[in-house]
C-alpha positions in Angstrom: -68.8 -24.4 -23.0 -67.2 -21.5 -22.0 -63.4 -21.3 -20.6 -62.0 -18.3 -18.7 -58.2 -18.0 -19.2 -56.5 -16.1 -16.6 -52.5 -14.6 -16.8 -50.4 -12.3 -15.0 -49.9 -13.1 -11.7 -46.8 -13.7 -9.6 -44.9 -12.3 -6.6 -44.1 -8.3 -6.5 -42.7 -6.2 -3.8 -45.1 -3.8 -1.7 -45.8 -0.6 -4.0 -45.4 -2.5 -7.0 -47.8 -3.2 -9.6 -49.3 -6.4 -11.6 -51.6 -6.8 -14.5 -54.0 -9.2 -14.6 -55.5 -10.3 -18.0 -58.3 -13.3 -18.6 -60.3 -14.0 -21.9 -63.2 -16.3 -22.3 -63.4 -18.0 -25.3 -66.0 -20.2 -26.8 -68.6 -18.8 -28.6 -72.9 -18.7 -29.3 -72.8 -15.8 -26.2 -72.8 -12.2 -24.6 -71.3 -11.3 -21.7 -73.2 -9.3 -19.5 -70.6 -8.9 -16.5 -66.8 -9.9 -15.9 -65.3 -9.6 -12.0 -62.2 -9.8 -10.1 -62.7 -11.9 -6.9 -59.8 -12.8 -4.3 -59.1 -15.4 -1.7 -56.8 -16.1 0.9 -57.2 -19.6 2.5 -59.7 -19.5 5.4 -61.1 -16.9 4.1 -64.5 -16.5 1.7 -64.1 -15.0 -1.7 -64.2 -11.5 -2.3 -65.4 -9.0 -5.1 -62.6 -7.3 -6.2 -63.9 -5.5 -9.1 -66.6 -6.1 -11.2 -67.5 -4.2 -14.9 -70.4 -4.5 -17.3 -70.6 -4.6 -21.1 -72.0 -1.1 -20.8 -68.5 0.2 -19.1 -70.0 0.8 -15.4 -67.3 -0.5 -13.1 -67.6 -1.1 -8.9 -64.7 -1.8 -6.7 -64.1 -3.2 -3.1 -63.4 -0.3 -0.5 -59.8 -1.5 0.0 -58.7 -1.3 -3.8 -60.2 1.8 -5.0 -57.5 4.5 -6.1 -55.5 1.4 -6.7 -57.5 -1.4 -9.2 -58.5 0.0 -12.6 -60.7 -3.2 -14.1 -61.1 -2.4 -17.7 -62.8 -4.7 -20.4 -62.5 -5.4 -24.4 -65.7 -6.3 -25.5 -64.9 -7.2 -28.6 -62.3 -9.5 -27.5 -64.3 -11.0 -24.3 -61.2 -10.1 -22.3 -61.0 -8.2 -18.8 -58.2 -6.9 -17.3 -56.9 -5.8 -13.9 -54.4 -2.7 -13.8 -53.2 -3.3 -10.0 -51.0 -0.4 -8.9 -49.5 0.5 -5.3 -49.9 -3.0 -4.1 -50.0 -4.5 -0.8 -48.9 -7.0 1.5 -52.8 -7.8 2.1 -53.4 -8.2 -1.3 -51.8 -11.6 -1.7 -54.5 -13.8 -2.9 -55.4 -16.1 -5.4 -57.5 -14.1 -7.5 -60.0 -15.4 -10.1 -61.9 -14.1 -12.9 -65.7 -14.2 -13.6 -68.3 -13.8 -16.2 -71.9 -13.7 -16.2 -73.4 -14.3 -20.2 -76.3 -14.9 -21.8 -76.5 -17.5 -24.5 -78.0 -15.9 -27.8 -80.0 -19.1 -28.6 -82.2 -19.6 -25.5 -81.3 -16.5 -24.0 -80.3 -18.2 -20.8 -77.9 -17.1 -18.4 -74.6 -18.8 -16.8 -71.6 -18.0 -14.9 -68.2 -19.3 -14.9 -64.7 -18.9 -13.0 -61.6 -18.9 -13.9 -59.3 -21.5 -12.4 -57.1 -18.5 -10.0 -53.8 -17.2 -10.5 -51.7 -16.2 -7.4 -50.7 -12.8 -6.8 -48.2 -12.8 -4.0 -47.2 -9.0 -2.7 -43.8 -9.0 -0.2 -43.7 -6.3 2.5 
């Protein structure tokens, strides 16, 4: 089994910035993909940001020149450098991974349980 481990949220003022960190650990795997999603209650999940193991990154429209999503692949941590923040990025936000397990070579996903990132205007 695999567990994501997600720190570094809490409550910042507008402009601010946060760092969010997650690790997976467990072992028997290679991760393909890890991802920043967000939700707000009533709302559906969101990409945030999402990198692969080979270092390409993609970002929502609304975080670019903001997020930096960056990756330790040696480590099977992701992070999320979150700079000039926002009132409407209070979310929970939760960490994902996509791996392959080196015996079969099957693929699964996991999620993080969500920390909250709270941004005051």
């Amino acid at each position: 089994q695999v567990q994501l481990v997600e720190s570094g949220g809490g409550l910042v003022q507008a402009g601010g910035s946060l760092r969010l960190s997650c690790a997976a650990s467990g072992s028997g795997f290679s991760i393909r993909y890890m991802a920043w999603h967000r939700q707000v209650p009533g709302k559906q999940r969101e990409l945030v940001a999402g990198i692969i193991t080979g270092g390409n990154t993609n970002y929502a429209e609304s975080v670019k020149g903001r997020f930096t999503i960056s990756r330790d692949n040696d480590k099977n941590t992701v992070s999320l450098q979150m700079n000039s923040l926002k009132p409407e990025d209070t979310a929970v936000y939760y960490c994902y991974t996509n791996l392959r397990w080196t015996g079969d070579l099957s693929e699964s996903t996991f999620w993080g349980q969500g920390t909250q990132v709270t941004v005051s205007s």
